[in-house]
C-alpha positions as CSV (number, residue, x, y, z in Angstrom):
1,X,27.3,11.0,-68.2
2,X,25.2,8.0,-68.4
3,X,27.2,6.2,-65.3
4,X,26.8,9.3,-63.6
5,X,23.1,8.7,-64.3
6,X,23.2,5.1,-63.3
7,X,25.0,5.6,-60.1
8,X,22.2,8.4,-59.1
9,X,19.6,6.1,-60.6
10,X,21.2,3.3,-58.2
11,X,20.7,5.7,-55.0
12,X,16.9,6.8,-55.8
13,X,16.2,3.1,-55.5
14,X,18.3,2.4,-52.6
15,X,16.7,5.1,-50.8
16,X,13.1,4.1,-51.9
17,X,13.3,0.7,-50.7
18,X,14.5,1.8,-47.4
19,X,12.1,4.4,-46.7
20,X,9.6,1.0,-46.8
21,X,11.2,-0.5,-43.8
22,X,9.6,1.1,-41.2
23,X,6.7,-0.2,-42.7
24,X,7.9,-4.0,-42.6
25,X,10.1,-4.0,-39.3
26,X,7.7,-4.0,-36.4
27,X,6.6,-5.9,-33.1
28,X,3.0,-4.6,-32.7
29,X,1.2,-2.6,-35.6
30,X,-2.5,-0.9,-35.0
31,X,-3.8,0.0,-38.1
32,X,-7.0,2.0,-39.9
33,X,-7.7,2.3,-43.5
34,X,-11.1,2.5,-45.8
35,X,-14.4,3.9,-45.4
36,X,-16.2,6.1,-48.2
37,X,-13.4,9.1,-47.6
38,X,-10.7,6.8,-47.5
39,X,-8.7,7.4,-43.9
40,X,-4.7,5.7,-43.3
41,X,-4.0,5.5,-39.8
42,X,-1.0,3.4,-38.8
43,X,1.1,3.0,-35.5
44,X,4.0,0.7,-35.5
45,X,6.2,-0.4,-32.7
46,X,9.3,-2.0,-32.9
47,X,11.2,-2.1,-29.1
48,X,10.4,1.2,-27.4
49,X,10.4,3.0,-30.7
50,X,7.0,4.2,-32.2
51,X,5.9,5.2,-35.8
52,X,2.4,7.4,-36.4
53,X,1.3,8.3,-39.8
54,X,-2.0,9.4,-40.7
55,X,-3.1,10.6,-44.2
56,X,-7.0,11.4,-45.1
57,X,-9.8,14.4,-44.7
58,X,-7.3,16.6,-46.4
59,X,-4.6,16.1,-43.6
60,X,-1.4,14.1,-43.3
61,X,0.6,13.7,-40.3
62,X,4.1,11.5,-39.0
63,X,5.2,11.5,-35.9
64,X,8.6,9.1,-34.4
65,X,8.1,9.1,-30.9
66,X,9.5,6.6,-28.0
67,X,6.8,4.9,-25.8
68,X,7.7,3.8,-22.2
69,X,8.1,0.4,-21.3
70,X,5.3,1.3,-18.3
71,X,3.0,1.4,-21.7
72,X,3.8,-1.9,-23.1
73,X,3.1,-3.6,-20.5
74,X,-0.1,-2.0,-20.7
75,X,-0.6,-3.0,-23.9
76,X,0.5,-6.3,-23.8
77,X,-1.8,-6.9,-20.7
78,X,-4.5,-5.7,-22.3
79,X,-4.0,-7.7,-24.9
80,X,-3.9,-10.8,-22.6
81,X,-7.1,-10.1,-20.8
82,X,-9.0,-9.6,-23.5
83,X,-7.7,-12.6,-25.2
84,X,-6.4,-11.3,-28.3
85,X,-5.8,-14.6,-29.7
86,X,-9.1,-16.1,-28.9
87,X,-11.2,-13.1,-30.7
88,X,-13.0,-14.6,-34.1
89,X,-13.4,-12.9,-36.8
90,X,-17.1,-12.8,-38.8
91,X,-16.6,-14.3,-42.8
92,X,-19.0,-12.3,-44.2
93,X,-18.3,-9.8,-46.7
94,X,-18.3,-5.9,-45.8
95,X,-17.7,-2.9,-48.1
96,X,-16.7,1.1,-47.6
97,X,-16.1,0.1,-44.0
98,X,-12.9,1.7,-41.8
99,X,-11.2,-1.6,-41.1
100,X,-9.0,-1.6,-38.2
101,X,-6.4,-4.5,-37.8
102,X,-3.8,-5.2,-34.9
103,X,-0.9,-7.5,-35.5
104,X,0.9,-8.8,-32.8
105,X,4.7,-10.4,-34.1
106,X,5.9,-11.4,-30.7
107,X,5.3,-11.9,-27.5
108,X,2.8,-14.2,-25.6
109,X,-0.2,-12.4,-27.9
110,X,1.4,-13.4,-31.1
111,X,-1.3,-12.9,-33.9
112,X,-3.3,-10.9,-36.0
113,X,-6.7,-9.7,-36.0
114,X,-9.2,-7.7,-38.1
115,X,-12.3,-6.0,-38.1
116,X,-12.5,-6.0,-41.4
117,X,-15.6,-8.6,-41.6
118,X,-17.0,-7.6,-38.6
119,X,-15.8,-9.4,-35.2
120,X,-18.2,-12.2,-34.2
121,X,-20.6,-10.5,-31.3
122,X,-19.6,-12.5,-28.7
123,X,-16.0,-10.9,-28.7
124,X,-17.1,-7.3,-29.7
125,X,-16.7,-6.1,-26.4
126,X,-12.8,-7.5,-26.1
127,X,-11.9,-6.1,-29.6
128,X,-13.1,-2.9,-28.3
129,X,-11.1,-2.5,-25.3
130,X,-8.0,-3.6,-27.3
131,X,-8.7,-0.7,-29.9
132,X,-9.3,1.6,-27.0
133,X,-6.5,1.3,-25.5
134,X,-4.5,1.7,-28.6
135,X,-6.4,4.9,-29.3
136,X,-5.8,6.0,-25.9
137,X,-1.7,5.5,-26.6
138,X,-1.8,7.5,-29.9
139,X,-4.0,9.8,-28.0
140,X,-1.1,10.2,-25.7
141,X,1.5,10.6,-27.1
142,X,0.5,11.9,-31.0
143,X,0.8,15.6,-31.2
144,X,-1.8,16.5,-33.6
145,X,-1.8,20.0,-36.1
């Protein structure tokens, strides 16, 4: 009985752990979280394979869903034009804000960038087009309940 136990004990972890990967195994990741009603909003890309979760204002939603590589090169263009890599970040200190953050793990725009202190004012306008056209992928693609 009890290594019957163990060996199902041994599984439920397995299975945990890999259920996280999605989570940890990506190219480009657009993601939203906070605010006073907290909102999770995450899309992940890894290849031409995309992950969409949402949880908050009483709904939750996942979607897998493939992106074309017509998009990515959308993306990554975007990206480039609005100089991800270049875009500062304000230090001050902000609370019950939606942060938004876009990591970029390869490519050209290799980096990562958040809103979560503000951006500084001269950039606001190139974070925003970036975030845009994220919005407009999930937008695209997401099919909402």
């Amino acid at each position: 009985m009890n290594r019957i136990i163990g060996i199902l004990f041994a599984i439920i972890v397995l299975v945990s752990c890999n259920s996280q990967k999605v989570y940890s195994d990506f190219d480009i990741s657009y993601s939203k979280s906070g605010g006073y009603a907290p909102v999770y909003e995450n899309l992940l890309i890894k290849g031409n394979n995309a992950h969409y979760s949402f949880e908050g204002q009483g709904k939750k939603h996942k979607q897998d869903f493939k992106i074309s590589d017509e998009d990515l090169k959308k993306i990554n263009e975007i990206l480039s034009q609005n100089n991800f890599r270049r875009i500062q970040e304000d230090h001050k200190k902000l609370y019950d804000n939606i942060t938004t953050s876009v990591n970029i793990k390869k490519g050209p725009n290799e980096g990562s960038k958040t809103d979560a202190s503000l951006i500084m004012p001269n950039f606001q306008t190139n974070w925003n087009n970036i975030l845009q056209a994220f919005e407009e992928l999930i937008n695209n693609n997401v099919k909402k309940q």
